[in-house]
C-alpha positions as CSV (number, residue, x, y, z in Angstrom):
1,X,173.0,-64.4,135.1
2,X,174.4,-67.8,135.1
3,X,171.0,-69.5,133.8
4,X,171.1,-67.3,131.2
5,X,174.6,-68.0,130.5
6,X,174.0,-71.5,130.8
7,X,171.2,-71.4,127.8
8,X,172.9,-69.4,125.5
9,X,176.0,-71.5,125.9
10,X,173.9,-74.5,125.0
11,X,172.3,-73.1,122.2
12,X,175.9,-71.9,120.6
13,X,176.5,-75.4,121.5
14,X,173.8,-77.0,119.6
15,X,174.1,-74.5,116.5
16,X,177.7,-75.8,116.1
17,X,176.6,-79.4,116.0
18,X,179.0,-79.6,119.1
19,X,178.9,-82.5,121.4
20,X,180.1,-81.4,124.9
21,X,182.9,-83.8,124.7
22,X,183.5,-82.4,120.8
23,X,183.9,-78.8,121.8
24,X,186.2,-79.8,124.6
25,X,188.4,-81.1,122.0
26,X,187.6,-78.3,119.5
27,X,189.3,-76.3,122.4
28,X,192.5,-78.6,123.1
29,X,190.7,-79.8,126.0
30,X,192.2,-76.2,127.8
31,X,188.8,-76.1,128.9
32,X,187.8,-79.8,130.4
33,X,184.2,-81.3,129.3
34,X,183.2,-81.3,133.0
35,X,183.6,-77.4,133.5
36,X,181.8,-76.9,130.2
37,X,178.9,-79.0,131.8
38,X,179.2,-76.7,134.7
39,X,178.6,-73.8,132.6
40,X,175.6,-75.3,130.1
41,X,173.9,-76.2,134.0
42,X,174.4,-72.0,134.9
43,X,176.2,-73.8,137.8
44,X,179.4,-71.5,136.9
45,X,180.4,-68.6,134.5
46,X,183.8,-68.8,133.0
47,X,186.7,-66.3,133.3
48,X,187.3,-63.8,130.6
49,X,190.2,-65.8,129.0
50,X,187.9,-68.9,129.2
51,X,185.0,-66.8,127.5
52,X,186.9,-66.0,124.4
53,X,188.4,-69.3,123.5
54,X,184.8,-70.7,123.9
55,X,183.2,-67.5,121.6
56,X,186.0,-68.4,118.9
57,X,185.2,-72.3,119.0
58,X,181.4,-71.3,118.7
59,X,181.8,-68.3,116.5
60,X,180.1,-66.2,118.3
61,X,181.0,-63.4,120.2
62,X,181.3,-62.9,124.0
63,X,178.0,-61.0,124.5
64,X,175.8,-63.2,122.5
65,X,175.9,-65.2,126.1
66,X,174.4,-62.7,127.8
67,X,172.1,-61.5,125.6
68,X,168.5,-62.9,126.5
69,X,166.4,-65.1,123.6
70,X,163.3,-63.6,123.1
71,X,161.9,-66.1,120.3
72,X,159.8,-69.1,121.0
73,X,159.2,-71.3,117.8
74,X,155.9,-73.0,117.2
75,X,155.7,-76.2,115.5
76,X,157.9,-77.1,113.1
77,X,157.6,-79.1,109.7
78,X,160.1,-79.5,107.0
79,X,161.0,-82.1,104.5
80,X,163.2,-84.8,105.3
81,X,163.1,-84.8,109.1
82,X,162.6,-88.7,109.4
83,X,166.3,-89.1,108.0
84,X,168.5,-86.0,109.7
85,X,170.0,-86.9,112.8
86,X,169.1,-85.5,115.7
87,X,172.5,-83.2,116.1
88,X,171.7,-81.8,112.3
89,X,168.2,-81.5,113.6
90,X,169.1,-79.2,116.8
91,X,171.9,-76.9,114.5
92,X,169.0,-76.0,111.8
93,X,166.5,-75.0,115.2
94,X,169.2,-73.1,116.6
95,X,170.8,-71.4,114.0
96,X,166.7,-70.1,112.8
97,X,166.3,-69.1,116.9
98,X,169.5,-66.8,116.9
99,X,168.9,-65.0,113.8
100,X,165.8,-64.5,115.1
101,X,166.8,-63.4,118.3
102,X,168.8,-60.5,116.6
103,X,166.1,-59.3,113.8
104,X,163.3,-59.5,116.5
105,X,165.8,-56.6,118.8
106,X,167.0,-55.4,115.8
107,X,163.1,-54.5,114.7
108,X,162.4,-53.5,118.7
109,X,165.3,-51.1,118.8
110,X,164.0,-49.3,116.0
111,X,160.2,-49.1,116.9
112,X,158.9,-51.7,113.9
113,X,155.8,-53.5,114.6
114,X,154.1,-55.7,111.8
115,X,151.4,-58.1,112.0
116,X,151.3,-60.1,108.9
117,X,147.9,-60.2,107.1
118,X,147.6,-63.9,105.4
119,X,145.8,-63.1,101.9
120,X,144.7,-67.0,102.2
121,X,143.2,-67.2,105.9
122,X,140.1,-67.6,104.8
123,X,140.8,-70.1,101.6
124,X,138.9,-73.3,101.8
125,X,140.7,-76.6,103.3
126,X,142.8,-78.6,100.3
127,X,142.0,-81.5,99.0
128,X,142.6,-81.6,95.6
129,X,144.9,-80.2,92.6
130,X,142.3,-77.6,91.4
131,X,142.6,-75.4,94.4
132,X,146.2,-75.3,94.3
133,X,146.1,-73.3,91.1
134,X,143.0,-70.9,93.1
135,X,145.3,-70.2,95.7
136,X,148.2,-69.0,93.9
137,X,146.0,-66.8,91.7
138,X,144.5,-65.4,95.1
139,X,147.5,-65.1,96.5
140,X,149.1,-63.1,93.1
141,X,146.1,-61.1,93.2
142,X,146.8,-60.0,96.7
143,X,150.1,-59.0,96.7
144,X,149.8,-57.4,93.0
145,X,152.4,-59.9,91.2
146,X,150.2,-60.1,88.1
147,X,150.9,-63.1,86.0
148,X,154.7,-62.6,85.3
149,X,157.7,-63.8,86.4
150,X,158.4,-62.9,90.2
151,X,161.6,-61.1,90.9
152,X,164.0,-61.7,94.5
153,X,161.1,-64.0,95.8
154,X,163.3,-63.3,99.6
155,X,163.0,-60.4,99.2
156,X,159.1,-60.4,98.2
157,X,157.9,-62.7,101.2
158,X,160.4,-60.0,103.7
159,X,158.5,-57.2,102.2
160,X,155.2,-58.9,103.2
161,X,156.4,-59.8,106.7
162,X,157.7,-63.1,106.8
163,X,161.3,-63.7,108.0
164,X,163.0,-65.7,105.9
165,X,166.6,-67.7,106.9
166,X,169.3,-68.8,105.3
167,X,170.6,-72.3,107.6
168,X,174.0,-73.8,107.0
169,X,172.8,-77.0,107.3
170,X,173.8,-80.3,105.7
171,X,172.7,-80.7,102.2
172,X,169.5,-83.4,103.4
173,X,167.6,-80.3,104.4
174,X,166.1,-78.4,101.9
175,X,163.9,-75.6,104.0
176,X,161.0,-75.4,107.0
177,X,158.4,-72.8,107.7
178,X,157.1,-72.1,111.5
179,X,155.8,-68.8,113.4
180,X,157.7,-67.1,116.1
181,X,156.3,-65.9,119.6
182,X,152.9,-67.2,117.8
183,X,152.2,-64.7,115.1
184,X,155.3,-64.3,113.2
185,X,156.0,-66.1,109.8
186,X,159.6,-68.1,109.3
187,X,160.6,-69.9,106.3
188,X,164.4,-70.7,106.1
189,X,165.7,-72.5,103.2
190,X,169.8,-74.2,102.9
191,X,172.5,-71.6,101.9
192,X,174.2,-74.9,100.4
193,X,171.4,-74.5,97.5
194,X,172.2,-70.6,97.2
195,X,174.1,-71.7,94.2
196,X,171.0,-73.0,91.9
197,X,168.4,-70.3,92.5
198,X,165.9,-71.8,90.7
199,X,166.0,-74.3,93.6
200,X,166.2,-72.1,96.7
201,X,162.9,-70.1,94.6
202,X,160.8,-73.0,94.8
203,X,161.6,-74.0,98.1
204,X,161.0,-70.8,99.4
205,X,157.1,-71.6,97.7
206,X,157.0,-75.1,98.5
207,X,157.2,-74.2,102.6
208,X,155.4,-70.8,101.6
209,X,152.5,-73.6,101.0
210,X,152.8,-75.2,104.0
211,X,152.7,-72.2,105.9
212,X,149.4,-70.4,103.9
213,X,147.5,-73.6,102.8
214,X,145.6,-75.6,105.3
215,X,145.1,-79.2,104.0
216,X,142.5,-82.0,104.6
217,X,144.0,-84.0,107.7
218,X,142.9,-87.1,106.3
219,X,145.6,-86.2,103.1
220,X,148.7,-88.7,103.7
221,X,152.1,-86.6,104.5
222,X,153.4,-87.0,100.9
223,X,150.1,-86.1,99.1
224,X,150.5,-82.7,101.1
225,X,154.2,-82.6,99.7
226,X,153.2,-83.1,96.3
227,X,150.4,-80.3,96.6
228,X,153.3,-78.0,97.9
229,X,155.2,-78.6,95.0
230,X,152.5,-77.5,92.9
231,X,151.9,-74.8,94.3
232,X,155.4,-73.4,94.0
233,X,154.9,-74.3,90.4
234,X,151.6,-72.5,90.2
235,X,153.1,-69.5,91.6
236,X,156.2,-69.7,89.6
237,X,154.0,-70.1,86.2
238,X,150.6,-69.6,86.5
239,X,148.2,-71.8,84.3
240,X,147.3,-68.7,81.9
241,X,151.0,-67.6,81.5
242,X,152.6,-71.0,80.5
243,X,149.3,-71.9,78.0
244,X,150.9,-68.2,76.3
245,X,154.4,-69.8,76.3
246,X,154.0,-73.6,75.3
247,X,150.7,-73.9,73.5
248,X,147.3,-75.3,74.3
249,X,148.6,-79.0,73.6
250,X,152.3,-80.2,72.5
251,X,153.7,-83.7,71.6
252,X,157.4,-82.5,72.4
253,X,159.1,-79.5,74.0
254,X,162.6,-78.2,72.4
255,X,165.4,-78.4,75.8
256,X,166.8,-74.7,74.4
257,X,162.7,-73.7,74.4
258,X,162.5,-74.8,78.2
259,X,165.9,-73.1,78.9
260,X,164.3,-69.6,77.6
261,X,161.3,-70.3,80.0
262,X,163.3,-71.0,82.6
263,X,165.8,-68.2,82.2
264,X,162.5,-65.8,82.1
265,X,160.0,-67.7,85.4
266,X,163.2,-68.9,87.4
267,X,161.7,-72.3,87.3
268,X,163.3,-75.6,86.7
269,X,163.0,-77.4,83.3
270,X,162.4,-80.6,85.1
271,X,159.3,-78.5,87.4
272,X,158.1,-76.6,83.9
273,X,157.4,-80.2,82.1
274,X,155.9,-81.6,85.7
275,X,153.7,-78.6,85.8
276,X,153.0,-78.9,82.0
277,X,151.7,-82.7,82.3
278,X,149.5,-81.8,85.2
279,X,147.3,-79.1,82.9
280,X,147.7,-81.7,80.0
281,X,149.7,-79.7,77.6
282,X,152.0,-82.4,77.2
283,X,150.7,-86.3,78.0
284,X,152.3,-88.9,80.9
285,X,154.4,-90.6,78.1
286,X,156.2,-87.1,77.2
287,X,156.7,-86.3,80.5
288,X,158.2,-89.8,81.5
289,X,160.8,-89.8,78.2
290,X,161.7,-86.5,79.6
291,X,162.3,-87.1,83.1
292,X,164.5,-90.6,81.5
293,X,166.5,-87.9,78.9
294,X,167.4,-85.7,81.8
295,X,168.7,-88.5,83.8
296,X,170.8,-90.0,80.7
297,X,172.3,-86.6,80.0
298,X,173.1,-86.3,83.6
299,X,170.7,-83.4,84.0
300,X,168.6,-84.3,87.3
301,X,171.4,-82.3,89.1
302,X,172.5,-80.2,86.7
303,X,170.7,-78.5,84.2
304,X,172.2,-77.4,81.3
305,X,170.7,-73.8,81.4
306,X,171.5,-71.8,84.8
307,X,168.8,-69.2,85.9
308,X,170.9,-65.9,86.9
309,X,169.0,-63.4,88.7
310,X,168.8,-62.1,92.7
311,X,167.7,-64.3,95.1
312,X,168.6,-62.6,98.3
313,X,166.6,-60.7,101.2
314,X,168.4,-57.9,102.2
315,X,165.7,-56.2,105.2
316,X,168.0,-57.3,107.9
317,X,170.7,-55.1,107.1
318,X,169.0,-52.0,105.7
319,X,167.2,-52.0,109.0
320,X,170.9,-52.2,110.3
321,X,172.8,-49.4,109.1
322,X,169.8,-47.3,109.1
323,X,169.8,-48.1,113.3
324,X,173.5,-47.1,113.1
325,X,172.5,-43.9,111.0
326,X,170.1,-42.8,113.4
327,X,172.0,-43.1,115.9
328,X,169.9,-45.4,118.1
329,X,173.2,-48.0,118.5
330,X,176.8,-47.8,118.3
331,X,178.6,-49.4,115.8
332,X,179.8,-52.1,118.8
333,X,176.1,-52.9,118.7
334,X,175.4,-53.1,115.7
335,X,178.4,-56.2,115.5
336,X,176.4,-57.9,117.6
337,X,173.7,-58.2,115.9
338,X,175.1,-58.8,112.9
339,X,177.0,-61.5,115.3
340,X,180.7,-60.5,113.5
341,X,183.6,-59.7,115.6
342,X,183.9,-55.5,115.5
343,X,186.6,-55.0,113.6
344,X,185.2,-56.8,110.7
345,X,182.0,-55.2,111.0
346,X,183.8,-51.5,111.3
347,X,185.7,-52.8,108.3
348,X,182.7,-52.9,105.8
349,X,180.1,-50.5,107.6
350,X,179.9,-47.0,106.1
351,X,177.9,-44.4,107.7
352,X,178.1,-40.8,106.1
């Protein structure tokens, strides 16, 4: 009991970007840095007053330390790692491992077992551009997604197994893609970008490449970037579907004509024109006075037409409250997983 204690506490630890010495301070220093030592080393368990100042500094509650972690994660790649600290580093891993943790019981409790099928296993290695734009057309094919726009993409890769996350992480991380226990799909992406979600829809593709393609090893780490980022593209807007909307060939592009695209695919302006210039519709000169406009108008951030749709993956909790409808856990237990304090949870759950 007290090395299992002792890893939960430090993975609360870690997921709060805590120090030892910072959550002793976090606390007032009524618990001292030393005893929390003792309990990350399983050497001791605190007292039930001790517990719940500790659950409160980690938000988390009481029973998540005793609650054992059933997820390994494989390898992990996402952008940017060179340049986050290490502390930012361990908060993204922990946060993805204790969701997890809880959709994995969650999914037990209730009997679910799915193996996810990948529709590109068998796709050749990439090298170049021109398979980027096969793959996305396999990959349409195979899940049925014709050559439209695609709706809740969340909600889409859930719905063909693959967990997604949302990490409160700081704002140099953009997403990562990994399997669980070996066989299980992640991709988590940055709640921070929740607010642009034509952002948080093509990083969900750009790691859903990462985690389907398999590229030439000999391709540098930034070639493989760029390939991901066309791939997103490709999926967002495939080749046929934005030759129907922009033409065969144009000299220049109308900012209210992108905005309509955009409002339509969920796809950037600034990744519409990129993908445009890399199936020659427009030329490198066009593309390059737009990327310059944009940065003049103050656009790189902020583009002047906001794609409103749904961009959320609700499975975890439908799974949820139908647990607590079948009455195969209490609603205690279901707070839990949901990691909110009960009376919050009671609050807002509704069972007829």
């Amino acid at each position: 009991m007290n090395q299992l204690f002792g890893e939960r506490f430090k993975s609360a630890r870690l997921l709060n970007g805590f120090s030892l010495q910072g959550l002793a301070d976090a606390l007032g220093n009524k618990v001292t840095k030393q005893a929390l030592h003792k309990y990350e080393k399983g050497e001791v368990v605190p007292d039930s007053e001790k517990l719940s100042l500790i659950s409160d500094a980690l938000n988390v509650r009481p029973d998540y330390f005793f609650r054992p972690m059933v997820v390994e994660l494989g390898p992990i790649e996402y952008r940017k790692l060179k340049r986050m600290p290490a502390k930012e580093e361990h908060k993204i891993i922990e946060q993805t491992r204790e969701y997890l943790s809880r959709y994995l019981e969650l999914e037990e409790l209730l009997g679910i077992k799915y193996e996810f099928k990948d529709p590109l296993k068998d796709f050749p290695v990439i090298r170049e551009f021109k398979q980027i734009d096969e793959a996305a057309l396999k990959l349409r094919k195979a899940w049925n997604l014709g050559l439209g726009p695609i709706f809740n993409i969340p909600e889409l890769l859930e719905d063909k197994h693959i967990k997604v996350v949302e990490i409160d992480a700081d704002i140099s991380f953009d997403g990562l893609q990994t399997k669980v226990n070996n066989n299980i799909p992640v991709i988590a992406y940055n709640k921070h970008i929740a607010d642009k979600l034509d952002r948080v829809r093509f990083t969900l593709l750009h790691e859903l490449g990462h985690l389907l393609l398999k590229f030439d090893r000999q391709l540098p780490e930034n070639q493989r970037e760029k390939l991901c980022h066309q791939f997103a593209g490709a999926m967002l807007l495939p080749e046929q579907t934005i030759r129907e909307e922009l033409g065969g060939h144009r000299n220049r592009l109308s900012v209210t004509e992108l905005g309509h695209i955009k409002s339509q695919y969920g796809i950037s302006m600034q990744a519409l024109v990129y993908r445009a210039n890399l199936l020659n519709i427009v030329n490198d000169n066009y593309k390059n006075q737009f990327f310059n406009m944009m940065k003049q108008m103050g656009w790189r951030t902020e583009e002047p037409n906001v794609y409103v749709g749904v961009e959320k993956a609700t499975r975890f909790d439908q799974l949820l409250y139908r647990a607590i409808a079948e009455e195969l856990i209490s609603i205690s237990k279901g707070a839990a997983l949901k990691n909110m304090k009960l009376s919050d949870f009671r609050s807002q759950s509704l069972v007829m």
